[in-house]
Each structure stands twice: as structure tokens, then as C-alpha cells.
N, C-alpha and C positions, 0 to 999 in steps of 0.2 A: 515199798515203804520208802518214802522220802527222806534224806539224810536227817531232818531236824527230828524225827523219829525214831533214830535209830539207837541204838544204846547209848548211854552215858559213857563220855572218855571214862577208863580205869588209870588215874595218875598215877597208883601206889599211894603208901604214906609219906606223910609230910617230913620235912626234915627234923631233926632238933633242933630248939631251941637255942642251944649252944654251937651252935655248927659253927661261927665266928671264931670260937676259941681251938677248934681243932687246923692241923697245915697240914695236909697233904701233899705227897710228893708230886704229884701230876696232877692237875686238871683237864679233862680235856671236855669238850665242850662239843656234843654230838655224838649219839649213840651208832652211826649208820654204818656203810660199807668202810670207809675209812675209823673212825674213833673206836670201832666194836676190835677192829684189827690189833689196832693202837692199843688199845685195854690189853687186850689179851695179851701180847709182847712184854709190856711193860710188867703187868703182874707175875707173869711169869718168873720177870729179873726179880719180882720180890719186893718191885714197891707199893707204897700206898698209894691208890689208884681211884679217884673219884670221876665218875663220867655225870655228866649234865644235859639231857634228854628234856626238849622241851613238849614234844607228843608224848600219848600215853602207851600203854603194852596193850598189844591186840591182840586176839585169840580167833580160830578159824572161824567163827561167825562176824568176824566184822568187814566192813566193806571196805575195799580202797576209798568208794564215794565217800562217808562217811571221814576217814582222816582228812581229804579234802574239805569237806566242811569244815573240821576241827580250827584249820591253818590259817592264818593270816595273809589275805589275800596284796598283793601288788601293784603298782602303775606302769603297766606296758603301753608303748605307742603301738596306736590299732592301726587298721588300714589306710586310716584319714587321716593318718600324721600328728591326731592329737591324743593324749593321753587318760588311759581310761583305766579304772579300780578292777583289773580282768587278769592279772596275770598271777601265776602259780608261783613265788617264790620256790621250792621245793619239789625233792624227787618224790616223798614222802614223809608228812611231819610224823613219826612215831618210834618206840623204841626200835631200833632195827634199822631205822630209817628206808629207805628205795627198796632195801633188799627184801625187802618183806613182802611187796606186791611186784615187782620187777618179774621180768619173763627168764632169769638166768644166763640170759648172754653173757659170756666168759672169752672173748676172744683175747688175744696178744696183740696190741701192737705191733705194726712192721717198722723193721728199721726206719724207714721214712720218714713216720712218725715222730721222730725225734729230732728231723733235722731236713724241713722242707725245702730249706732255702733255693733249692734248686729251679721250684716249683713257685716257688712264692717272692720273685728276688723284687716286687716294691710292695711290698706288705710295710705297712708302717709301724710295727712292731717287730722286734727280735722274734723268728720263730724257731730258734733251734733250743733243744733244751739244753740245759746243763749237765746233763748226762745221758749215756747210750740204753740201745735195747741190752748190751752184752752185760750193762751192770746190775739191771734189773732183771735180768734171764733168771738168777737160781730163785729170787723171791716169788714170782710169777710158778714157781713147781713147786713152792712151798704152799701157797697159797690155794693152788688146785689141789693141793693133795687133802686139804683141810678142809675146804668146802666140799670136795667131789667134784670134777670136773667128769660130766662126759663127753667123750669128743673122738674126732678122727681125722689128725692133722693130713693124713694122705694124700686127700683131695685136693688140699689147697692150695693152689696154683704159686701162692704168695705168702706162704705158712711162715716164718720166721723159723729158724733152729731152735729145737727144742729139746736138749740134753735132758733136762731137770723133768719133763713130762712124764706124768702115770697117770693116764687117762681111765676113767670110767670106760667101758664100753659106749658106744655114739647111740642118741637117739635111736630110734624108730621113726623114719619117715609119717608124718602123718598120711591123709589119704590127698589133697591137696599138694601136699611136695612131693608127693610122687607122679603126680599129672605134670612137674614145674619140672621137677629132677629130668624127665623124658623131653617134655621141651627145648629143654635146656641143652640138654646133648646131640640133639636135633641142628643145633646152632651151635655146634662144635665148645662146647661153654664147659666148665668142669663145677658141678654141683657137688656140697659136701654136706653131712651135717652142722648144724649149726649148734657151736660148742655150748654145752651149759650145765652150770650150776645145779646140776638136778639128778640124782641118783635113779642109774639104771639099774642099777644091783646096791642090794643091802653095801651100806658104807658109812664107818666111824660110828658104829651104832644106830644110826637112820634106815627107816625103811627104805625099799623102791617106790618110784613112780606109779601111783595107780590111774594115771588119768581121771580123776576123781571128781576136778573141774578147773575152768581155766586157770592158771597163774597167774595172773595181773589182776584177776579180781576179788580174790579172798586168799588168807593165809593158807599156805601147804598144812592141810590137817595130817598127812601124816609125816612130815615133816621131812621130806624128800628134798626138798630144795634148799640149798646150803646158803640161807639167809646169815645174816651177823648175829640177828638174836639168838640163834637156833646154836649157829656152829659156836660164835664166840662169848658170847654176853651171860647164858644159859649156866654155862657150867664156872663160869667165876663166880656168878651170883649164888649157886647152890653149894659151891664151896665156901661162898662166905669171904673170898679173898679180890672182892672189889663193891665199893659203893654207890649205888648210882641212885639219882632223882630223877625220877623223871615229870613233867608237868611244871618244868623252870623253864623259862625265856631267859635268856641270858639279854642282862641288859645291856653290860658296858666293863672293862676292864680298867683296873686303876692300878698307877706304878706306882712304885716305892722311891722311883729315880730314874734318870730318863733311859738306862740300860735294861729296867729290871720291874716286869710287872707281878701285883703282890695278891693281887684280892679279883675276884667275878663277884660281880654285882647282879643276883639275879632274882626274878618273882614269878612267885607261884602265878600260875597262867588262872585257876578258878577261884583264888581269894587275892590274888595284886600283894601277898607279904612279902616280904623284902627280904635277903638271904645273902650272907656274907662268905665268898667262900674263898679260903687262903690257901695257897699252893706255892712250890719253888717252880714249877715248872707248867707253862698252860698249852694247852694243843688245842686249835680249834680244826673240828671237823667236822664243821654242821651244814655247807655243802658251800659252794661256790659261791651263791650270792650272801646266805647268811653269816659267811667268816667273815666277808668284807665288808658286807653290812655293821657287824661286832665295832670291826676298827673304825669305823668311820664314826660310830654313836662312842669311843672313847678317844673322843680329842679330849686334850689336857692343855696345861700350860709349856707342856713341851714340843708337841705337836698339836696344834691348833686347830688341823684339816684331819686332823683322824689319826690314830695308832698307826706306824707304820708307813704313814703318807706324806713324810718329808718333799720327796719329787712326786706327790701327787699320780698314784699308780695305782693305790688302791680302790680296786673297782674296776680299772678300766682292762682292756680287754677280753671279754665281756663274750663267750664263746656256747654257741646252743647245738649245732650240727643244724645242718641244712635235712632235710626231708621232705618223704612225701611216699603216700602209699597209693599203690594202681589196682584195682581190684576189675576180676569176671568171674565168668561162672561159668560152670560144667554139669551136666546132667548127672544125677547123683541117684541111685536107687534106694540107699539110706537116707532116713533125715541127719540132719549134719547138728549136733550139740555143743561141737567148739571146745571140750574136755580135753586137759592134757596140755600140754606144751606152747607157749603162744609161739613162740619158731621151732622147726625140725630143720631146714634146710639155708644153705646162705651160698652165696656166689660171690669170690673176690676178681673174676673176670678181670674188669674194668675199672678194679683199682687205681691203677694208672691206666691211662686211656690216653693214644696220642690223639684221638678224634674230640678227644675232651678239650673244653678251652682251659687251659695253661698246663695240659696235660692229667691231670687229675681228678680221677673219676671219685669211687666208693663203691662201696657196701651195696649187695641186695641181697637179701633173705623174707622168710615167709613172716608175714604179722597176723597172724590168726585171731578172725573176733572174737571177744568173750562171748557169755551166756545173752548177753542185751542186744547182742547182734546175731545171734544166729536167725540161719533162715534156714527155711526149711524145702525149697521151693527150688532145688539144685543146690552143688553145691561150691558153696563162696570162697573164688581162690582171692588172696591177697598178699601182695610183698610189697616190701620199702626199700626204698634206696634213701641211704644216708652218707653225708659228703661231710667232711670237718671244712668249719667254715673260717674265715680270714680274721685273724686276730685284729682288731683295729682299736687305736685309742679310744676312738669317739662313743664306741660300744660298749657299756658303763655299768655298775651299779649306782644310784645315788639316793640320799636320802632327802625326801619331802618336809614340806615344813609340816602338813598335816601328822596328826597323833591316829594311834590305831588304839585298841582297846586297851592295850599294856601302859600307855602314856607316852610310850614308843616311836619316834618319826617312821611314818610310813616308807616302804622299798621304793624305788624307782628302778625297771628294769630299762635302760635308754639303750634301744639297740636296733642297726636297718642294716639290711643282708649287703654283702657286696655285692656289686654288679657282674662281676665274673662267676662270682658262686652261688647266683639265680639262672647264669646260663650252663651252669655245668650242673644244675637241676636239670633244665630243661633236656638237656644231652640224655643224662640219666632215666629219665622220666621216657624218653622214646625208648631207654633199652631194656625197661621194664615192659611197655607195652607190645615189644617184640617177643620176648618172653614167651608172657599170655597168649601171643596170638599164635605162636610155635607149640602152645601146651594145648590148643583147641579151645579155648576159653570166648566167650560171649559176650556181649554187654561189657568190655573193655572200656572203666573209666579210670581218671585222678579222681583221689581224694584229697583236698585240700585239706593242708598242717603249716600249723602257727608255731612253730617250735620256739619263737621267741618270746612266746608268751609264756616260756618255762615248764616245768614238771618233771621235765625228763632227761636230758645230759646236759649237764651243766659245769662249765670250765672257765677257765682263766679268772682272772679277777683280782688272783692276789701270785704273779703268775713269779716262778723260781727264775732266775738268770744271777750270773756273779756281777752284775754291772746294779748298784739300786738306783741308778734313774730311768731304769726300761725295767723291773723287777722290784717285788715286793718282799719274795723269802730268796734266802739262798739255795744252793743243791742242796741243802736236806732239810730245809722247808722252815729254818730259820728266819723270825725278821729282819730285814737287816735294822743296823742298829737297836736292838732289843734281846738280849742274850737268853732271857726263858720260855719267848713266847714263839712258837709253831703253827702253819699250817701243813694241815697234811691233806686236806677233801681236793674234791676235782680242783680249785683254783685254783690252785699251786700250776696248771696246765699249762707253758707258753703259747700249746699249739695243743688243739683238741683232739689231733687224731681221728682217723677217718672211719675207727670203727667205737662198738659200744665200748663205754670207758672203765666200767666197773671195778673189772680184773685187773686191770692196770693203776687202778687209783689202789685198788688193796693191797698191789705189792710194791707200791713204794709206801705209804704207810708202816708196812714192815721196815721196808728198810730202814727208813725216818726213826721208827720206833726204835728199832734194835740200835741203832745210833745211840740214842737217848740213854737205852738201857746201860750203853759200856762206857757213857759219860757222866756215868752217875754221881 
């Protein structure tokens, strides 16, 4: 069944009439892996808490396709250098946001992470963040323990300290990473599972894992997988102790003064009404591009270039991870259905690589096809290597003169890989293919990926540092010069870090959050 056929978004109901006349303590703007975190924190302290979700609530029959269709698509530069209506603003437009079709990667960032410069010393942007792994170590065990984290730091060559850790018990190797696992060791390598979001044993009331069908393509129906909606959004809303719309585009943000923004301007996405909504405090966390997008569509008479954009920063570094998946095959006596787990397995190896160009490798782990790709015919090994790529000015959000269907200037994703971190693909890409061919594997190809055409990690933009002409928030995700407006999603990132960002964007969210809460 082709998207345009597929069920009607469910927005929920519309707002009241009155919403203008009501102020809530916090606005935030974005239901996903960051704003569901944010909610939950904040309500907890006890405030009035309105979240603004421009996707609708999806239930285990809906497709990830399908909220693609829903979203308002982007201007990415394609192969040819010129700009074409092709790219994915979004990890996923819906309540939940990414987390809801996401495959559960939950890793930690490595100290590294936080402070490349070693690695990175003519990067044209600041890539150290404004704060350590040591001060987001306890949120990062707050956060696993909320979602369920299964895992088994062990193995991992390059694990970070982990005091605050209470791991689910690890995966189950698929049948695939265990032909990778044995390769892998074969070539002196240290495979581990690959940590995730996904209960191995009943947890916080969730069932386990049934392998039921793949993760990235339809919602966990039994609700295994420690989504935002599931762990955080769920139980505010049945308690009653938070409000949320979902089916608003946020249009634009209006101050009251040039320190202090008063009102979100937003419209219902299936009737264009217009909605006034007043907060002391706004949080946006509706993902990398779309926060900076927000500030950019409310310039005012005090900043003319956008919210936040005095030194002209917002948007610009512009961060997607570099990728790329190698795939063979292996003789298989079962047919292979792809259910369960889109990774069991991950290798930090070559994390740091000195054979790497500027020393800096990344990530490989297993990328299992959904249900649209299985074959049947052997069975199909495939992993990815992913490389956090080179923060650079030139690598943008921007917005188009063109209108989308909202009345809305179109996205501009303006972004071209650096030349170093196309060749430390290439590096990567041969150490994938040595792998497979250590694992017995066949028919050993690349897959080409366009990660810049968006969907999937998305960082910087609106990136934290204490200096605001290289930085858009401060360390806790403050803008500068704007004393109630926050971001807390991936763009807050200086440096994207070399592995998935998820678990990492949700606990500084807390942090950010709990901030919030004892400044109240």
C-alpha cells in the first residue's frame, strides 16, 4: 500500500479557543528524544507544562513511510551541486518524535567526544564542548535506567566509565552478528553488543522483546522499546499533569523585549488556524534543523537575521555523520525475515585509528534490513560505519524564499562533506569490507548513503559554547542574549560525536531540564 493510502494522520483534538488567554510555565516545542525528556523533568518539579508536536500519535499499524509522507520535505544540494526538493528535514515528524521508529542505539559518548581538538586542530569552528563526559556521566544512568538500556559495556575496547550504569541484560546476537562476531575475532577485533534501548526482560512495567518485527519500520506493539512516547509523554498525559497539541507547526516566536520571548505562534497543519500560545519559558526540541529553522523565521526588529542570530550562527554548523553500509551474504538454511533488532552487534576498534587520516576512525555495527529488504535467497549480512563529521560554518540551515504548504519559507539543508572525512570513509569502508570477508561473506558490496540529505542524526546548528560569536546557546542551552528561550535537541552539538547521538542528546536535556526546574 503506497503512503498516500495509508491511514489518515490522528492529530488528536484541536486546541481551545481560548488558549491565548491561558501562560504556561514552559513551552517546549517538540515532542521527540529531547522535549518528551524535558516534559517529563519539568512536570515532575510541578510546572505547567505545554509541549507542541507538529506530527500526529501513531499506533503499531502505522508505517515510518507513511510519517514521511506526512513531513514537509527540504532543499538539499544533490550530486550535481544544485539544489533539489529531496531532503528529509527530520529524524521523524510525529509524537515521539525518531524515537518511535529508531533501532534503540543507546551508546555514551567517549570523552573524545567532547573535546576533539586534538584531532581536529583547523576545523573552522570551536569543536570542544562546553562541558565534560564527567558532568553528564550521572544523567546518561538516569536516563538508561528510564528507558531500559540493554547492554554489556565489557567488551568495549573504548567504553567510557560508567558508575551510574544498570544495564538490562545485552542483546541476543542475531544470526548475522554472530557470523560478524567470529570474523571479527578472527582479526583480533573486540565485538560487543550493540547497546539499546529495547528490553530484554520485563522493565518499568514493559514487556520484553518478542522479535515481532523489525524496529525502524513500525511502532514496538508491545512496547519493548523505550521510545519518548512510551517511557515519557504516556504517563503525563494519563495523569493529566501535561498538555500537549499535537498537529501545530510552530510558526515563529515573538518577544515581549529583546531579553524575553512571550508568545509561539503556531497552525494547525490540516486546517492553517492560527494559535497563540504564552509561556514564561520556551524550550525548543524539535530537532537540529527545525529549532534553527524556528529562529531564523522569527527575526524581529531586534534581530533582523533571526532569533538568536546577532553573530549570524544560527544554522551554521550543520552536522549529519558521515556513513555508509557494506553488505554480503552467507548461506543460510532458514529464510531470513529481518524481525527483531535492526543492530545486535557494534565494534569501537577503530575509533581512533592512527592508519585513519587525522587519526579518527568510528563506529561499525550490524544495520539489519527491514521486512522490504529481506531476501530469502542466503542470508544478508550488513553493517555501517559511521564517523562524526567536521563541524564547518559553510554547512547551514537556511531558509528559502519559496512557501511550503504552511505559508512557511521552505528549509535549505546547504551542506558538502569535508575532504578529510570522505577519506576517513574510504579507510572505514575498506575495514568494513575486511570484516565480511573474515566473516565468509559473498557478493561483498558498498551501499551508497546520502546522509546529508537528512532523516537521521542530526547536530549542530544552534551549537552551545561560552563565546556567542562561534555559539548560539550557552552550557545549558540557553540563548545567548535571551534569558527564557532554550534549546536542548541535537543542535545544541559543537561536535557530533562519533557515535549514535540519541542517549546523549537525552541526558543533557535532563540536565538542561533539571536546571530549569531549580530556577524556577
Amino acid at each position: 500500500m503506497p503512503p498516500s493510502a495509508a491511514r489518515q494522520p490522528d492529530f488528536g483534538p484541536l486546541p481551545p479557543d481560548d488558549l491565548a488567554e491561558r501562560t504556561f510555565d514552559v513551552c517546549i516545542v517538540g515532542s521527540g528524544a529531547s522535549g518528551a525528556v524535558a516534559a517529563d523533568e519539568l512536570c515532575r518539579a510541578g510546572l505547567d507544562v505545554v509541549v507542541v508536536e507538529q506530527g500526529p500519535y501513531v499506533d503499531p499499524e502505522t508505517r515510518f513511510a507513511d510519517v514521511v509522507h506526512w513531513a514537509e520535505p527540504a532543499y538539499v544540494r544533490v550530486f550535481s551541486g544544485c539544489f533539489a526538493l529531496q531532503g528529509n528535514p527530520w529524524s521523524s515528524c510525529n509524537v515521539g518524535g525518531g524515537t518511535v521508529f529508531y533501532g534503540g542505539a543507546s551508546f555514551r559518548y567517549r570523552s573524545l567526544d567532547f573535546d576533539p581538538s586534538r584531532w581536529l586542530p583547523a576545523a573552522d569552528l570551536p569543536v570542544a564542548w562546553p562541558f565534560g563526559y564527567d558532568e553528564l556521566e550521572p544523567y546518561y544512568g538516569e536516563i538508561e535506567q528510564r528507558i531500559g538500556v540493554a547492554a554489556d559495556a565489557s567488551g568495549d575496547p573504548t567504553a567510557p566509565p560508567t558508575p551510574s550504569a544498570r544495564y538490562l541484560p545485552a542483546v541476543a546476537p542475531s544470526a548475522a552478528a554472530a557470523i560478524v562476531a567470529a570474523g571479527a575475532r578472527s582479526l583480533g577485533l573486540h565485538p560487543f553488543p550493540t547497546p539499546l534501548a529495547i528490553n530484554t526482560v520485563p522493565h518499568a512495567g514493559r514487556a520484553e522483546c518478542a522479535n515481532s518485527n523489525p524496529c525502524i519500520e513500525h511502532r514496538c506493539e508491545r512496547f519493548a522499546k523505550g521510545d519518548a512516547e512510551t517511557v515519557f509523554l504516556r504517563p503525563l498525559l494519563e495523569a493529566g499533569s501535561l498538555t500537549l497539541y499535537a498537529g501545530l507547526v510552530a510558526a515563529r516566536l515573538e518577544r515581549s523585549s529583546r531579553s524575553s520571548v512571550s508568545t509561539l505562534v503556531a497552525l494547525r497543519v490540516d486546517t492553517g488556524q492560527s494559535y497563540r500560545i504564552r509561556a514564561r519559558r520556551f524550550v525548543l526540541a524539535a530537532n537540529a534543523i527545525q529549532s534553527a529553522a524556528l529562529l531564523l523565521r522569527s527575526a524581529d526588529e531586534h534581530s533582523p537575521g533571526g532569533l538568536g542570530n546577532d553573530h549570524d550562527m544560527v544554522g551554521r554548523g550543520l552536522c549529519f555523520k558521515i556513513s555508509e553500509w557494506v553488505d554480503g551474504f552467507v548461506d543460510a538454511a532458514e529464510p531470513n525475515d529481518n524481525d527483531g533488532p535492526f543492530s545486535t552487534l557494534a565494534l569501537t576498534d577503530h575509533y581512533l585509528d592512527a592508519a585513519a587520516p587525522s587519526g579518527l576512525g568510528g563506529l561499525i555495527y550490524e544495520a539489519r534490513y527491514g521486512h522490504r529488504f529481506a531476501l530469502h535467497q542466503g542470508l544478508p549480512v550488513r553493517i555501517e560505519c559511521i564517523l562524526a563529521d567536521h563541524p564547518a560554518r559553510d554547512n547551514r540551515v537556511l531558509l528559502s524564499r519559496e512557501r511550503d504548504r504552511h505559508g512557511l519559507s521552505r528549509i535549505i539543508m546547504d551542506y558538502t562533506p569535508h575532504p578529510t572525512d570522505l577519506a576517513r570513509l574510504e579507510h572505514m569502508v575498506e575495514r568494513c569490507r575486511e570484516l565480511l570477508g573474515a566473516s565468509g561473506c559473498r557478493l561483498i558490496r558498498r551501499e551508497g548513503k546520502a546522509p546529508h540529505f537528512g532523516g537521521t542524526h542530526l547536530h549542530g546548528a544552534c551549537r552551545a559554547g561560552d563565546d556567542p560569536t562561534t555559539s548560539v546557546v550557552d552550557a545549558w542551552g540557553r540563548v545567548h542574549g535571551v534569558d527564557n528561550l532554550y534549546v536542548i535537541d541535537g543542535g545544541f552539538m559543537p561536535y557530533p560525536g562519533g557515535v549514535n547521538p540519541t542517549l546523549t542528546i537525552q541526558a543533557n536535556a535532563l540536565r538542561c531540564a533539571r536546571r530549569m526546574a531549580q530556577e524556577r
